[in-house]
C-alpha positions as CSV (number, residue, x, y, z in Angstrom):
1,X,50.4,-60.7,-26.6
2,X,52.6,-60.0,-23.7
3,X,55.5,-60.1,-26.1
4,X,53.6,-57.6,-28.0
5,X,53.5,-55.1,-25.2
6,X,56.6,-55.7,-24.1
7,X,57.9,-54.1,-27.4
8,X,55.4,-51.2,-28.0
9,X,54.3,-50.1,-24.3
10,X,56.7,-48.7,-22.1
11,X,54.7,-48.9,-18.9
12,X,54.4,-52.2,-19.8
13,X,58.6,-52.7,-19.8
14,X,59.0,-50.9,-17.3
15,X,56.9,-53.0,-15.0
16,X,58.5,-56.3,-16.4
17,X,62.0,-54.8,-16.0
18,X,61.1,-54.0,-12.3
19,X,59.5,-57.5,-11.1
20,X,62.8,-59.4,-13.0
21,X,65.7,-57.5,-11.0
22,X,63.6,-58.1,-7.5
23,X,63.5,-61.8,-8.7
24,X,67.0,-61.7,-9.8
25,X,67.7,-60.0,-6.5
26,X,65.7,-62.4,-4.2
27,X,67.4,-65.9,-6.0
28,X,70.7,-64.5,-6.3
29,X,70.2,-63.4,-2.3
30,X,69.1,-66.8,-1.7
31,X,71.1,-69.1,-3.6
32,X,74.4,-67.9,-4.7
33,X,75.2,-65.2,-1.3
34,X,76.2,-66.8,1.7
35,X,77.6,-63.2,3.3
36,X,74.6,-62.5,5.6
37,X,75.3,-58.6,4.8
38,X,75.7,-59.2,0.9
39,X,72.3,-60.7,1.5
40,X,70.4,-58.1,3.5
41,X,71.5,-55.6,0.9
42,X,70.0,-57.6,-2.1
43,X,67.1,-57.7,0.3
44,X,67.3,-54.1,1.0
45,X,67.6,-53.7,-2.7
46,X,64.6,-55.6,-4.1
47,X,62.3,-53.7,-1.4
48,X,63.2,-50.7,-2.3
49,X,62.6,-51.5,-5.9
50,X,59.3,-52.7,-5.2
51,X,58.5,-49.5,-3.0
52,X,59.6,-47.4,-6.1
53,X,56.9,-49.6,-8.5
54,X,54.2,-49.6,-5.9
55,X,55.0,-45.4,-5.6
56,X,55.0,-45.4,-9.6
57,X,52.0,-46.8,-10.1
58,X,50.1,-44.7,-7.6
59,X,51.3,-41.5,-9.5
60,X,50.6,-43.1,-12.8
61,X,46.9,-43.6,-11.4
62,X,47.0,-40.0,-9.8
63,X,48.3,-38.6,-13.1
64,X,45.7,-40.3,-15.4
65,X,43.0,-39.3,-12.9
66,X,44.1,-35.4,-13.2
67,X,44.2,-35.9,-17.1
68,X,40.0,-37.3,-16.8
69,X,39.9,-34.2,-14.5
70,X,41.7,-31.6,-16.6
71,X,39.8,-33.0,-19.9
72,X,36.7,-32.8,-18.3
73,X,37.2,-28.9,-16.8
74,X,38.5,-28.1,-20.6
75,X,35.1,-29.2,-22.1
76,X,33.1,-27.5,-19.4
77,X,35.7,-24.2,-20.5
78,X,35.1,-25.0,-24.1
79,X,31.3,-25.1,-24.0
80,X,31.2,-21.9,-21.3
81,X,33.7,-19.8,-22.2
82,X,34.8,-18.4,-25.5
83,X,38.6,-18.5,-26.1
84,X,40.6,-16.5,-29.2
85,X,44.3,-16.1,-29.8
86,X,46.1,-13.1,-31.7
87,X,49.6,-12.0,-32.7
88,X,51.0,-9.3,-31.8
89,X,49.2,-7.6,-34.8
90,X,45.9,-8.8,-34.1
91,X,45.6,-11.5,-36.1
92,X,43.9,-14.7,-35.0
93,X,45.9,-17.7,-34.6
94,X,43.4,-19.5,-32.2
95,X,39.9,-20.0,-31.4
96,X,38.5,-22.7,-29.5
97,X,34.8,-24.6,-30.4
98,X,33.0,-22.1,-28.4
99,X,34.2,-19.3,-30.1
100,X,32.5,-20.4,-33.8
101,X,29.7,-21.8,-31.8
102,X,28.6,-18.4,-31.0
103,X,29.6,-16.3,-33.9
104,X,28.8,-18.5,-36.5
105,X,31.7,-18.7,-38.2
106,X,34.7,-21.6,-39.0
107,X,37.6,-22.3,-37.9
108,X,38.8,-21.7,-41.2
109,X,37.2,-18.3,-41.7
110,X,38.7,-16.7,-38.4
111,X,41.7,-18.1,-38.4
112,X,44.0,-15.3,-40.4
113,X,41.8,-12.4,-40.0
114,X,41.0,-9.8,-37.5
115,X,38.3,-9.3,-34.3
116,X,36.9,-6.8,-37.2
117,X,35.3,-9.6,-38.6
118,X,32.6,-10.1,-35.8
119,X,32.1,-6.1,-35.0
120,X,28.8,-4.4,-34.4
121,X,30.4,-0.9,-34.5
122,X,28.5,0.4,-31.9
123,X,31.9,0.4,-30.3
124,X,33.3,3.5,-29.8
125,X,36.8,4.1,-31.2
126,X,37.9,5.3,-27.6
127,X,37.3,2.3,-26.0
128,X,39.3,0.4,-28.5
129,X,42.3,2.5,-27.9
130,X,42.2,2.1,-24.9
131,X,42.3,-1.6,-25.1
132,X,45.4,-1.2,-27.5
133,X,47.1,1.0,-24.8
134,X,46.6,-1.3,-22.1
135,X,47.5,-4.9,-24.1
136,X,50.5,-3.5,-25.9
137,X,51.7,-1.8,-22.1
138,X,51.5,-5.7,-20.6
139,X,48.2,-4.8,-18.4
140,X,44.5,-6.4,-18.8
141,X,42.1,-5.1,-20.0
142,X,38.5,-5.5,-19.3
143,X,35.3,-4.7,-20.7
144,X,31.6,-5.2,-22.5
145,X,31.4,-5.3,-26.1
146,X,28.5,-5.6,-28.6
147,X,29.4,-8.3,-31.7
148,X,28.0,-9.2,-34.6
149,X,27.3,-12.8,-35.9
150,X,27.6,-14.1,-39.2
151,X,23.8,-14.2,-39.3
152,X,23.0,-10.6,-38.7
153,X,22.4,-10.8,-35.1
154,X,24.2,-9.2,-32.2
155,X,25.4,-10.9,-29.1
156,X,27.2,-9.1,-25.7
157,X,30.7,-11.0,-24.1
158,X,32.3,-10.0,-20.9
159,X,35.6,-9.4,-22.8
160,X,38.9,-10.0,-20.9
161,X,42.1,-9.6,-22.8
162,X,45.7,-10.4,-21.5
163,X,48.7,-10.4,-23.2
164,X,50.8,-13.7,-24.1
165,X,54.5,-13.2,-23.0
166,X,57.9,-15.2,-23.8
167,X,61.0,-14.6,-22.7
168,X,59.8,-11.2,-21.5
169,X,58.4,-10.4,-25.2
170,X,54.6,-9.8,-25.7
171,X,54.1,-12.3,-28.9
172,X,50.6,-12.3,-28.8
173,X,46.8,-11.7,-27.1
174,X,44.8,-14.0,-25.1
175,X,41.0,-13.3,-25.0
176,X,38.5,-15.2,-22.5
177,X,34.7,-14.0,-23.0
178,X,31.6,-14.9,-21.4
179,X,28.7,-14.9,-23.3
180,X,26.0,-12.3,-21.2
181,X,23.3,-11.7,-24.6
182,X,20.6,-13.0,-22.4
183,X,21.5,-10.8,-19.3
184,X,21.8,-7.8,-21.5
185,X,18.7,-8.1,-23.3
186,X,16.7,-9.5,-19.8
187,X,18.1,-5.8,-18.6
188,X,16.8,-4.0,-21.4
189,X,13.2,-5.7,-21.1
190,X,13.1,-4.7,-17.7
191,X,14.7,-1.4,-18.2
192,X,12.0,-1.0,-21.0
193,X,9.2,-2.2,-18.5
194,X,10.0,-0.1,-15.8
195,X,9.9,2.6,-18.3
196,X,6.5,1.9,-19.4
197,X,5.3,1.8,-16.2
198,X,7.1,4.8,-15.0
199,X,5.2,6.4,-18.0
200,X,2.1,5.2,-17.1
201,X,2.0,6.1,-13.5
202,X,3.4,9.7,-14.6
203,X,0.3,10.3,-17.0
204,X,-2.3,8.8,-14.1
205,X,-0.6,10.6,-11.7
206,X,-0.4,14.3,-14.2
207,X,-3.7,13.7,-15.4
208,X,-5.3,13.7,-12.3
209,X,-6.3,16.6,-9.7
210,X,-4.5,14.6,-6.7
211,X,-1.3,15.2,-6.7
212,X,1.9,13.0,-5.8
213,X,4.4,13.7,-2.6
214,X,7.8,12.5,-1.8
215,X,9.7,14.0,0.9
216,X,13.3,12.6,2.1
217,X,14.2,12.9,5.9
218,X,17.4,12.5,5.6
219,X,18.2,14.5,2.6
220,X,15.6,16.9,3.4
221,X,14.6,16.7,-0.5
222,X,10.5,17.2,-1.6
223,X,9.4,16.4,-4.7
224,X,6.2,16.7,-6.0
225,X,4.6,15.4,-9.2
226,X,4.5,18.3,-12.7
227,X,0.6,18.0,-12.8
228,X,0.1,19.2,-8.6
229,X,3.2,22.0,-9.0
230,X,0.6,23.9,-11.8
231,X,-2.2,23.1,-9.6
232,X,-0.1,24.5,-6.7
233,X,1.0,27.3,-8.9
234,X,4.7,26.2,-8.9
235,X,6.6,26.3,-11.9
236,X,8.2,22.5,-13.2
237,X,11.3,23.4,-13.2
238,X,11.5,25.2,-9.6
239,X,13.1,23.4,-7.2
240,X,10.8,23.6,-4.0
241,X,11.4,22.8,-0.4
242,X,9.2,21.3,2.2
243,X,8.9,24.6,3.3
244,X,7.7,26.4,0.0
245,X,4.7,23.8,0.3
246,X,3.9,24.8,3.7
247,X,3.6,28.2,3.3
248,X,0.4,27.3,0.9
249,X,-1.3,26.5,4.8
250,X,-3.1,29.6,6.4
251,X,-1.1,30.3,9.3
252,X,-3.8,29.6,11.9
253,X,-3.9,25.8,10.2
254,X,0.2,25.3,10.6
255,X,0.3,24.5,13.8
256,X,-2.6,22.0,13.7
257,X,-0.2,20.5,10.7
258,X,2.7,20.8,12.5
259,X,1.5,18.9,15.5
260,X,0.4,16.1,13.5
261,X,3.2,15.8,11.7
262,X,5.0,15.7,15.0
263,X,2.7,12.8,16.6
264,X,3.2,11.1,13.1
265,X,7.3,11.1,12.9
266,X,8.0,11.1,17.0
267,X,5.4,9.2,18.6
268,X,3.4,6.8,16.8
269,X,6.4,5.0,15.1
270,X,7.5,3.6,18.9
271,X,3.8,2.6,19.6
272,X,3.0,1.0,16.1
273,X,4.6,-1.3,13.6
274,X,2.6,0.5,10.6
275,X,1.8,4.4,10.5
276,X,-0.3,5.5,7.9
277,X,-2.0,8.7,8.1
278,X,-4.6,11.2,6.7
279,X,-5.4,14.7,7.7
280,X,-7.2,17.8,6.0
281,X,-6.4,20.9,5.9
282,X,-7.0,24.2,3.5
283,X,-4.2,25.9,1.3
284,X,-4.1,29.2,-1.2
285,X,-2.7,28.5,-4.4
286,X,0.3,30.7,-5.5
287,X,-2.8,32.3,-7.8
288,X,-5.4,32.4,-4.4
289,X,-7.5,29.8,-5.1
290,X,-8.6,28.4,-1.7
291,X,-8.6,24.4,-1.6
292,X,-9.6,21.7,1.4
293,X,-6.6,19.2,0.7
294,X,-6.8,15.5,2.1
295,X,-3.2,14.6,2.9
296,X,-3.0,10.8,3.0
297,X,0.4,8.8,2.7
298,X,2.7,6.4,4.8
299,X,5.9,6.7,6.7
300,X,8.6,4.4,5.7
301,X,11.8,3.7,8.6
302,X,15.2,2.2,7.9
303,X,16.3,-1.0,10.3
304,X,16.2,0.8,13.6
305,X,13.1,2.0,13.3
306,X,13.8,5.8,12.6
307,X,11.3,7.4,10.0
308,X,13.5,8.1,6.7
309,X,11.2,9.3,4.2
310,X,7.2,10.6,3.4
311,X,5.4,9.5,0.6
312,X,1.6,10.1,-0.4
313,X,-0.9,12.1,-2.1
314,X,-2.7,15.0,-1.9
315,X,-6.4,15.1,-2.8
316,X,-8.2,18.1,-3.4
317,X,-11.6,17.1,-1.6
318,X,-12.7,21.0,-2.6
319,X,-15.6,19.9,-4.5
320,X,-16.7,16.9,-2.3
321,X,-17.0,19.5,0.5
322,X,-18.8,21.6,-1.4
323,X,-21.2,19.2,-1.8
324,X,-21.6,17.6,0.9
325,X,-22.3,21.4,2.3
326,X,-24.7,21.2,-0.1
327,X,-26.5,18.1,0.7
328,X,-26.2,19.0,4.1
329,X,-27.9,22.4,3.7
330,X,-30.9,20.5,1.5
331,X,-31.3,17.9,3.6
332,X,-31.4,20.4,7.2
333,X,-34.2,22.1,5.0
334,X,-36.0,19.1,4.4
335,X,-35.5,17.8,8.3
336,X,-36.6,21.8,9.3
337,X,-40.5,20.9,7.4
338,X,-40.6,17.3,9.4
339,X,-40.2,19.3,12.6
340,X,-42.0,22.3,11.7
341,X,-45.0,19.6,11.1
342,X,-44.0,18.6,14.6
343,X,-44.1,22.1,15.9
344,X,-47.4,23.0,14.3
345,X,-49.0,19.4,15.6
346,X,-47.3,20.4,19.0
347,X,-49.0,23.9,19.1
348,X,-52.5,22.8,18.0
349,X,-53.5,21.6,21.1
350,X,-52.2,24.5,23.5
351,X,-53.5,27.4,20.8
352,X,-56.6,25.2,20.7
353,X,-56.5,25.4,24.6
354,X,-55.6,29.2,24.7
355,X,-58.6,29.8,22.4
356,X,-61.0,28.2,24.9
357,X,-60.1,30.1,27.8
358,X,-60.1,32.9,26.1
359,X,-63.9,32.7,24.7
360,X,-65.1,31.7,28.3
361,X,-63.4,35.4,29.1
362,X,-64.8,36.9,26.3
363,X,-68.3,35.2,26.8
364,X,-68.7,36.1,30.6
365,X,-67.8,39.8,29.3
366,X,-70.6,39.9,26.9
367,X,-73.0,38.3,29.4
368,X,-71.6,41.2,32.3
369,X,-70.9,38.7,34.0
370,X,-67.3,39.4,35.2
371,X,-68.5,40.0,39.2
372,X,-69.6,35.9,39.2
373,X,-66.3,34.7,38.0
374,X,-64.4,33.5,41.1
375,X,-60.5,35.5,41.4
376,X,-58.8,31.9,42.0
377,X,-60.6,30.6,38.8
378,X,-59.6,33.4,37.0
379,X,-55.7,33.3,38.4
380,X,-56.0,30.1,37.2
381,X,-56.9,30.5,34.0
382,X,-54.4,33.2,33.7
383,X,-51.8,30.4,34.3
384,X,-52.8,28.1,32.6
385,X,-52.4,30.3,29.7
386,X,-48.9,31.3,30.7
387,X,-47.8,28.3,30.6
388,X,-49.4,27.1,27.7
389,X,-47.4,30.1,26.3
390,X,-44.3,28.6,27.6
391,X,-44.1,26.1,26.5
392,X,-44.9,27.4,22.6
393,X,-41.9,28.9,23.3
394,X,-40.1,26.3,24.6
395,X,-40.7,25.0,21.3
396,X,-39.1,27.7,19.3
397,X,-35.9,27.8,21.3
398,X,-36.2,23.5,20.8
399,X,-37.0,24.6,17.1
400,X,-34.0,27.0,16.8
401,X,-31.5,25.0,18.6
402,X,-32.2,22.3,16.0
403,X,-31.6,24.4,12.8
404,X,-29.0,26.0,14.4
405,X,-25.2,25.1,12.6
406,X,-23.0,26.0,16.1
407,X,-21.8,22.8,16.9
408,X,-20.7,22.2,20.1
409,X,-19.7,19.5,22.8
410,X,-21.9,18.8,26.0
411,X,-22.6,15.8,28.6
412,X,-25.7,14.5,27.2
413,X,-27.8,11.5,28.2
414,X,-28.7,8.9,24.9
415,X,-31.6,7.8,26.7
416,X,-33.3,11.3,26.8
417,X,-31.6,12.1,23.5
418,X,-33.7,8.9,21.9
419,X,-36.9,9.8,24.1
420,X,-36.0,13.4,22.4
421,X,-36.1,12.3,19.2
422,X,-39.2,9.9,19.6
423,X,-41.2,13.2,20.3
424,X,-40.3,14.5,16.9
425,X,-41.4,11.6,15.3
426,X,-44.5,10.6,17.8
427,X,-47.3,12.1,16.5
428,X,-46.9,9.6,12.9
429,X,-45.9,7.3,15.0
430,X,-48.9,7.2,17.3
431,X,-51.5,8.6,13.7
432,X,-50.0,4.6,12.1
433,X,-50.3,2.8,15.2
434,X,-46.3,1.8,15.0
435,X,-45.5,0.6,18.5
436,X,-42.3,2.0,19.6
437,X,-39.9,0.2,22.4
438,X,-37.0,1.7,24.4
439,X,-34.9,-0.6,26.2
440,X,-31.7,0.0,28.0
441,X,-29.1,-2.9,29.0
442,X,-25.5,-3.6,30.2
443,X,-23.1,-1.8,32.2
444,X,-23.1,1.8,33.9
445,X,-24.8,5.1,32.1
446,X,-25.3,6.1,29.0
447,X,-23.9,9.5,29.4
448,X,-21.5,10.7,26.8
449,X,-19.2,13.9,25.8
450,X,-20.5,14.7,22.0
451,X,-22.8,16.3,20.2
452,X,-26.4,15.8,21.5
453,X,-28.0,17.7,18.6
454,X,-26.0,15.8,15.4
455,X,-27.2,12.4,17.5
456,X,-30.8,13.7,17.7
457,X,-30.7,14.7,13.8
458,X,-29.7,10.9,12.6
459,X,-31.8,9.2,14.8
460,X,-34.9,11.2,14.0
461,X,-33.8,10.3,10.1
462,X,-33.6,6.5,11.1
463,X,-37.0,6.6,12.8
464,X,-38.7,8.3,10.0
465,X,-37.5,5.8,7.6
466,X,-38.5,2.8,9.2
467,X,-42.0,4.9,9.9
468,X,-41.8,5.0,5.9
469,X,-41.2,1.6,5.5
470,X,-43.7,0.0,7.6
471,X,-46.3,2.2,5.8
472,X,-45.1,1.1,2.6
473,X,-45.0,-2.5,3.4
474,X,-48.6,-2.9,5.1
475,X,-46.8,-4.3,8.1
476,X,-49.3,-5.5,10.3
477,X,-48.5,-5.1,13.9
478,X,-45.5,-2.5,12.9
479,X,-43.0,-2.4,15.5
480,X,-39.5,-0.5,16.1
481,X,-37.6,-1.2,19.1
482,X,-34.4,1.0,20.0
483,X,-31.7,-0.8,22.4
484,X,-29.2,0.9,24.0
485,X,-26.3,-1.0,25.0
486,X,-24.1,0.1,27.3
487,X,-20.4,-1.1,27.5
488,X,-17.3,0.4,29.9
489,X,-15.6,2.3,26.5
490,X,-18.7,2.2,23.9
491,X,-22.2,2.8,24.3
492,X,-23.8,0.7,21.2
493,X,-27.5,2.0,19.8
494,X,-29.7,-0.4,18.1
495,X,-32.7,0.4,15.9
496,X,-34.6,-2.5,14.9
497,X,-38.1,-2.2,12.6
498,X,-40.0,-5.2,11.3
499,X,-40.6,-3.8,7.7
500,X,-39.0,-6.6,6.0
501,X,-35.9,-5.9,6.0
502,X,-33.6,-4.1,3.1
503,X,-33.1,-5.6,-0.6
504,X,-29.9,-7.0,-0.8
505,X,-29.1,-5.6,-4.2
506,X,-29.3,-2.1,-2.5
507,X,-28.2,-2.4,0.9
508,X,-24.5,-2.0,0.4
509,X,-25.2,1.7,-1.4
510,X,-28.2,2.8,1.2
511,X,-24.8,5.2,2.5
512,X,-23.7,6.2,-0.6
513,X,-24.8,10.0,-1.5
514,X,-27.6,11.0,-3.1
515,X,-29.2,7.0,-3.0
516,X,-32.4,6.9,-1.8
517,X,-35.8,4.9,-2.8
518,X,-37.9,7.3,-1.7
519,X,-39.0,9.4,-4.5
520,X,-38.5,13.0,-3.9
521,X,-41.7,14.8,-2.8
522,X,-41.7,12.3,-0.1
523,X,-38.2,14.5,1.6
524,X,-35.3,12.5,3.1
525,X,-34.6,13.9,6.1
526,X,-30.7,14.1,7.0
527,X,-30.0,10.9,4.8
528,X,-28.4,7.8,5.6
529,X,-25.1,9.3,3.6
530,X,-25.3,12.6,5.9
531,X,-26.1,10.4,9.3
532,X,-23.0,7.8,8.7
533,X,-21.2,10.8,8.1
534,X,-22.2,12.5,11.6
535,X,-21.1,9.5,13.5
536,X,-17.8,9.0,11.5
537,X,-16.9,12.4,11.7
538,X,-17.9,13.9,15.0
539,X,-17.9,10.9,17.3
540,X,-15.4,8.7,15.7
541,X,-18.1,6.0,15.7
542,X,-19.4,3.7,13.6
543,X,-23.1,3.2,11.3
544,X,-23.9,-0.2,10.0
545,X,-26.9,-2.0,8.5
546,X,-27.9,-5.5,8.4
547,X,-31.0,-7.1,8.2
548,X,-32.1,-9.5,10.7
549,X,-35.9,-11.6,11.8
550,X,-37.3,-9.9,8.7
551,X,-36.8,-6.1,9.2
552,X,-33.5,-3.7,9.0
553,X,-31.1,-3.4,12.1
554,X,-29.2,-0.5,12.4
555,X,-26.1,-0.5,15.0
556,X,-24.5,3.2,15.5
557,X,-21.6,2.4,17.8
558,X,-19.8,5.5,19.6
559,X,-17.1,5.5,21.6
560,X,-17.3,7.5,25.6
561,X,-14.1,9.2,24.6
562,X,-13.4,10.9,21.1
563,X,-10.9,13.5,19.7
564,X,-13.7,15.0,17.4
């Protein structure tokens, strides 16, 4: 076997070849050399030989090692990237396993022909001259074709094409491709569903009567959405400024804007991490139609915290103001007959009183009897009637401040505002035999900067409904209890009634408008819509409802100090 090799594998004789002459060396050194220098150089000679076989074997090992390496990276090329050769003509000489695997075709079949064969022709003709000018002129070229496979279907390579030189003579083309079908067509889906949903939000956002802002800081660019510029009376194809917008605002509401807009970009942004905001404000139309706009939208900053860019909507709350005029209007008239009941149940017994007096005059006239009535008595009587008087017209002022609409702020005290509204309400109170507590707890006063009257109106609603509700019910014993609860910022009111509480299929839409369960000839007051309005709007409070040791507990919370 040895013999065998020795013949047929050169490593094998050379290896042989290299142990005999360091044996040679070390016998003849040993045996036949008795010069002690003619001996150290056969030494020298036999180490050196085996240094140079040790050294040859480890590059044989190193060189076999880089041929498993340089095997393995050619298969991981072959199966990655796709490899073709051409002449100088164009005509393939060379395609490696990759290439066919992705096309479809042979070996056989490409081999010979032209890159024609696998063309889409979606190319354009200028990109392939191009190519040619580049190749032929010894550069690279680079680029992203569409191909066809034999099967019909298209596939997209990252195309790079070099040219193959010898002896400074272009003989022929190199092309290495990667195979990017699946990013091109993962692209395309996207591109397509970004599309769609472009489309989408363009008709919700056209189709509707809110309208779509953009405004860039930086670039000082507006923008808003086709549907709003017709609204607005812009034309689609002008190109507006922020400006242009704001000179829709009546000049006595720009300023209010402008500061807003001010606190919005300059302030807030160092105080919070988040600014979202929402103002309203009117604006004339380019054809002078007058709208109440709610302007709601976010503030978006770049990495140091500076505000680049606006984005939000407008809402045209025209017809929701309207209404809520409206509702307000019906439900003042239907709170103006629940106190004019008051005032006429107030007035009975001082008319009543007036009337007396007045027949004990008219009587001691008939009888001629005027020279027995006592001066004092009659001074007295005279008084009395002034100030029964009085106070019927104390009423009508209390009557007329109530139906008044001038809103304005005062220092008011919530316990005499509550004991205010109780008198409204007393004389049902007192006809059902509803007990009625007051009590007052915590911290300090209940004094507060608002508006007394607006406070009166909701709680005189709240009152009359649990009134309603106890009467409905049969409650025995009916009892409502109001606690105030006083606090160093918020002064919390609490109006608790034993009627058995609120259904809870209904109690999450007792604030919405219009919902009521009363039927109609019964009235409904200022409404529970209308009164969580009040404290949202002009105190900057809070209204909630939840029932609790079977009845309905509402909690109007309002804060000492508010911007209203």
């Amino acid at each position: 076997m040895n013999l065998f090799k020795l013949f047929t594998n050169p490593n094998f004789r050379i290896k042989t070849a290299h142990i005999i002459v360091i044996i040679i060396l070390i016998v003849n050194s040993i045996l036949f050399t008795h010069d002690f220098i003619s001996i150290a150089i056969q030494l020298l000679l036999a180490f050196v030989i085996l240094l140079h076989h040790i050294d040859d074997e480890i590059l044989k090992k190193r060189l076999h090692n880089s041929q498993d390496k340089l095997i393995e990276d050619q298969s991981i090329f072959d199966k990655n990237v796709i490899v073709s050769e051409t002449d100088i003509d164009g005509i393939i000489t060379y395609v490696n396993k990759n290439y066919c695997r992705v096309t479809g075709y042979t070996k056989e079949e490409l081999i010979g022909s032209s890159h024609s064969k696998i063309k889409s022709g979606s190319t354009s003709q200028e990109l392939y001259l191009k190519l040619w000018n580049l190749i032929s002129s010894g550069e690279t070229f680079t680029g992203v074709f569409k191909n066809k496979k034999k099967d019909g279907s298209y596939f997209w390579v990252d195309t790079h094409i070099a040219p193959i030189i010898s002896y400074k003579q272009i003989i022929g083309y190199k092309a290495i491709m990667f195979d990017i079908t699946d990013k091109i067509l993962a692209q395309s889906d996207l591109s397509n569903t970004i599309k769609e949903q472009v489309n989408r939000f363009e008709f919700v956002i056209n189709s509707s009567r809110d309208g779509f802002w953009d405004y860039d800081l930086l670039k000082k660019d507006f923008y808003l959405s086709d549907g709003w510029r017709k609204r607005l009376g812009f034309g689609t194809t002008q190109k507006l400024s922020y400006l242009d917008y704001l000179s829709l605002i009546p000049q006595e509401h720009r300023f209010e804007h402008h500061t807003a807009m001010h606190d919005m970009l300059e302030i807030y942004p160092k105080q919070l991490e988040y600014v979202h905001f929402r103002i309203q404000y009117p604006l004339i139309t380019k054809d002078s139609e007058r709208l109440i706009i709610e302007d709601v939208g976010n503030i978006f900053f770049d990495k140091d915290r500076n505000p680049i860019r606006i984005t939000g909507f407008h809402r045209d709350i025209t017809e929701q103001e309207r209404h809520m005029k409206i509702i307000e209007s019906q439900n003042r008239i239907a709170a103006m007959g629940d106190m004019m009941s008051n005032v006429a149940h107030q007035w009975r017994q001082p008319i009543g009183a007036i009337n007396n007096t007045l027949n004990d005059i008219e009587f001691d006239i008939e009888l001629d009897d005027l020279q027995s009535i006592d001066s004092k008595v009659f001074l007295q009587t005279s008084a009395k009637v002034k100030e029964y008087t009085a106070y019927l017209s104390q009423t009508i002022s209390d009557f007329n401040e109530q139906i008044s609409d001038d809103k304005h702020k005062s220092n008011f005290n919530i316990l005499h505002t509550i004991q205010e509204a109780y008198k409204i309400t007393q004389n049902e109170y007192e006809k059902n035999q509803i007990h009625f507590n007051l009590v007052e707890g915590g911290e300090g006063e209940s004094d507060l900067l608002g508006y007394a009257r607006e406070l009166q109106q909701v709680l005189i609603n709240i009152l009359n409904n649990a009134k309603d509700i106890l009467i409905q019910n049969k409650i025995e014993n009916p009892t409502v209890t109001v606690t105030i609860i006083n606090m160093q910022e918020l002064v919390k009111i609490i109006i608790h009634d034993n009627g058995g509480g609120i259904p809870e299929d209904i109690i999450g839409k007792i604030f919405d408008p219009y919902f009521t369960t009363k039927h109609e000839s019964l009235g409904t007051g200022i409404g529970l819509y209308m009164s969580k309005n009040i404290i949202t709007k002009y105190f900057q409070g809070y209204f909630e409802v939840e029932n609790e040791d079977n009845g309905a507990k509402f909690i109007i919370t309002l804060p000492k100090e508010t911007n209203a």
